[in-house]
N, C-alpha and C positions, 0 to 999 in steps of 0.2 A: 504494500500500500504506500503509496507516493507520500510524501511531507503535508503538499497541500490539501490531499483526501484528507489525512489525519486529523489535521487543525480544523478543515469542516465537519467532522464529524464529531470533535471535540465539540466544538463551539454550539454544535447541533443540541449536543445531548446538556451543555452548560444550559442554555437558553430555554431548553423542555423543565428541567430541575428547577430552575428559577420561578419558571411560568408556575409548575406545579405547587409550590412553596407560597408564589403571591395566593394560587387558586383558594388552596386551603387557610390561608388565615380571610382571607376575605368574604367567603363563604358563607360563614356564621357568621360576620355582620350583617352582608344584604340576606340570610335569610331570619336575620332577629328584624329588618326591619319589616320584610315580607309579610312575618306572621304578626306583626302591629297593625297592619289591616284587615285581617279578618277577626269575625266573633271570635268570643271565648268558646261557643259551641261548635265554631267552625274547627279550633282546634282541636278542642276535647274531642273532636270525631275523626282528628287525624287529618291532613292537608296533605292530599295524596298527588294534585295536581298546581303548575306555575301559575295557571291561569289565575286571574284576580279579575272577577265579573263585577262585584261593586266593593269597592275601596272602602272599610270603617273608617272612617275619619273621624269620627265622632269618639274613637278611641282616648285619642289624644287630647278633646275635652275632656271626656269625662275624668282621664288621669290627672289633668290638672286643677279639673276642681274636687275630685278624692283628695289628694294630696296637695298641699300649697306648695307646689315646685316652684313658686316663682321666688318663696322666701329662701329655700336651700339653694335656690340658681343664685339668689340675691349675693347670699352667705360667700358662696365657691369663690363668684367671682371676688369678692371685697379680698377673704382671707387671701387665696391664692393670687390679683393682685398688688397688694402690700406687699406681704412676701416677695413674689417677686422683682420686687423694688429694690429693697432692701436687700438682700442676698444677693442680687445682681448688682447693684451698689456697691458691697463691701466682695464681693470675687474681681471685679474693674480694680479696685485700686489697691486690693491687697496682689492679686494675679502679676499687677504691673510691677510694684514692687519687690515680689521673689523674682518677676524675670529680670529687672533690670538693676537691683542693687545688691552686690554683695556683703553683705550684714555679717557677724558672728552667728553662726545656729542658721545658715540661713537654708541650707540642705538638709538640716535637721529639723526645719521646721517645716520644709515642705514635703519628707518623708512621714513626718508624722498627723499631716492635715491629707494626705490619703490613706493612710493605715484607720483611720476613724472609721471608714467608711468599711472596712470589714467586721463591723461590731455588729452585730445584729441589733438593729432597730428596737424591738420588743425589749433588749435590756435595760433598755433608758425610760419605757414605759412609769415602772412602780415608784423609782428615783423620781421622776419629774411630777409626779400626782402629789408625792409624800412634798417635794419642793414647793410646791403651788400651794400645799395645804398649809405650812410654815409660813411663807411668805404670807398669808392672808390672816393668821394669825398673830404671826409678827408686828406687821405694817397695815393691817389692816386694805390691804392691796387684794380683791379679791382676782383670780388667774383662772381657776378653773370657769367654765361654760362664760367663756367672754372673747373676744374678735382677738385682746391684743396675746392676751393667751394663747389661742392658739397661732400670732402669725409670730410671735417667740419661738413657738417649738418648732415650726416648718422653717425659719429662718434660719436657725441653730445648726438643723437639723441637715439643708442643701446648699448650706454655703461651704464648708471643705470641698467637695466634689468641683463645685463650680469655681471655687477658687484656681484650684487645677486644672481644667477647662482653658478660664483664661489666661493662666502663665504659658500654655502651652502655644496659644497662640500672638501671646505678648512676642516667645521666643524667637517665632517666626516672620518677626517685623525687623527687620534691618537698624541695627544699633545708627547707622551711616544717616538714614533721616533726620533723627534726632539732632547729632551732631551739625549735621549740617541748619538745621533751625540754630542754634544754640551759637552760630557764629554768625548767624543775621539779624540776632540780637535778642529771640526768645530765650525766656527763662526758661527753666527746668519743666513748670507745668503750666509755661504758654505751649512749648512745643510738645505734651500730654494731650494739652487740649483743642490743640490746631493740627494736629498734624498724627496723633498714634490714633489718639479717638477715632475719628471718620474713620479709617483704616483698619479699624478692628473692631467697625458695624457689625460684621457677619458674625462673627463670635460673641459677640452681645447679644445679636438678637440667637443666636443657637443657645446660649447659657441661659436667655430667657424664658425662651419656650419649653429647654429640659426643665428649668424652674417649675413652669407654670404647671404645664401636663404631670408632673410626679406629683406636685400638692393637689391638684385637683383628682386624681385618683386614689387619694391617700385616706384610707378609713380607720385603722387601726385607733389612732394616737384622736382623731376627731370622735371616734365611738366613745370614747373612753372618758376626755376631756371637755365635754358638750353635751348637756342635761337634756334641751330646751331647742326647739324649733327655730325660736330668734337667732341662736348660733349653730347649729348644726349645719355641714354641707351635703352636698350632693350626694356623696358615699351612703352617708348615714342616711337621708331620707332615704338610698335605694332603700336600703336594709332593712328600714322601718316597713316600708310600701312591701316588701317581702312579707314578712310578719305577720303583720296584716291584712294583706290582700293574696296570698300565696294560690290563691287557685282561679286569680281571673288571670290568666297570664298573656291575655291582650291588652291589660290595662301593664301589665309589666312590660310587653317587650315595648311597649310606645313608650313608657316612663323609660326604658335603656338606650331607646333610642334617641331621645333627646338629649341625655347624657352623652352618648357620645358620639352622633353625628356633627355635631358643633366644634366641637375639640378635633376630631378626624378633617374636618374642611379648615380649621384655621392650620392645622400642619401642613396640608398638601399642601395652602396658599406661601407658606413660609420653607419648606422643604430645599431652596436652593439653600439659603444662608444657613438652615440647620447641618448640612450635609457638608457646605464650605467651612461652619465655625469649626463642627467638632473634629473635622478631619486638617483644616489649618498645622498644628505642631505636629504634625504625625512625622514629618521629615526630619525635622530637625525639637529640638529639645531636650 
């Protein structure tokens, strides 16, 4: 078999595996949203065929006035973005810092701000509730079932990761710009903010988005930490709506689907810069 069969047949069977991989994760979305339009009875009796002869729309009212999704949609987006903000705020300008200044500890500090992140999550659980219950008795600061509570834990919580994120791609910005601002007469952090900033959009908005999408799927730590419908998010009313509604599962897959059709279209819409940010340091770092 010649070289160039080979590479085609390679490429052939790469391309079917690929397909195959997107087929099946994709799958069970459009068929969670599928089944969002028919009865509950239509399910309960099995949906043997694609066809969809009249569309329940009415699904999607009635889940929304069963459950108030508009308060936990309110929630998601507030927590998740504050959060945001701020996590991406403090990975910018500590990221820039471990890339561009050498400090004492400064390899040891940025070994040890990704070693964090092999800790399993759920350890930090019982410490942060007992913390929260202290602090409120302390200072009278109540933490538990409140917005700044939990954008404390989610902040805490996705700023290592993101911090390394952007040093990797601080890395990969030519020390040589800099320099050269800095002999035209910018400061230190005129040419930060004139000249690295725009330049390391893509990585911002990629650090964001991981930001955004991890907190917004995040139930564990909001199950736990949020009593009360005025704070709880999206996760948790699924959970809730589970609970209690566990056998209209047309009023669920519309409630899932709302959740995360939303979120799936603002990645697709942002997918070049996610894809440029986190892959940026991958050469060099």
């Amino acid at each position: 078999m010649s070289t160039h069969r080979k590479r085609s047949v390679s490429s052939f069977l790469l391309t079917s595996v690929t397909w195959l991989i997107v087929i099946l994760t994709i799958f069970p979305i459009l068929w969670m949203v599928f089944t969002s339009l028919h009865s509950n009875d239509q399910i309960l009796n099995g949906i043997t065929t694609f066809s969809l002869p009249k569309p329940q729309w009415v699904n999607y009212i009635n889940m929304w006035d069963t459950v108030n999704f508009a308060v936990y949609f309110r929630n998601s987006l507030l927590i998740c973005g504050a959060t945001t903000l701020l996590a991406g705020t403090f990975a910018v300008l500590a990221g820039y810092a471990l890339a561009r200044f050498d400090f004492p500890g400064s390899k040891l500090f940025s070994m040890s701000i990704i070693s964090t992140q092999l800790i399993p999550g759920i350890m930090f659980l019982f410490p942060i509730y007992l913390m929260f219950l202290w602090i409120k008795n302390t200072f009278g600061l109540p933490m538990i079932n409140t917005y700044w509570g939990m954008i404390l834990v989610y902040t805490a919580f996705y700023t290592p990761i993101s911090i390394w994120i952007m040093r990797s791609f601080f890395v990969s910005i030519p020390r040589d710009l800099e320099e050269s601002a800095t002999i035209d007469g910018c400061t230190k952090f005129q040419a930060f903010y004139k000249i690295i900033l725009p330049l390391s959009l893509p990585g911002i908005i990629a650090t964001s988005i991981f930001i955004f999408l991890t907190a917004w799927d995040e139930l564990l730590f909001a199950w736990v930490l949020t009593t009360s419908s005025d704070v709880q998010t999206i996760p948790v009313g699924i959970r809730l709506f589970v609970g209690q509604y566990n056998t209209r599962y047309d009023l669920l897959m519309a409630a899932s689907t709302v959740v995360t059709v939303p979120v799936m279209v603002i990645f697709f819409m942002t997918q070049k810069y996610f894809i440029s940010g986190m892959t940026a340091g991958a050469v060099k770092g």
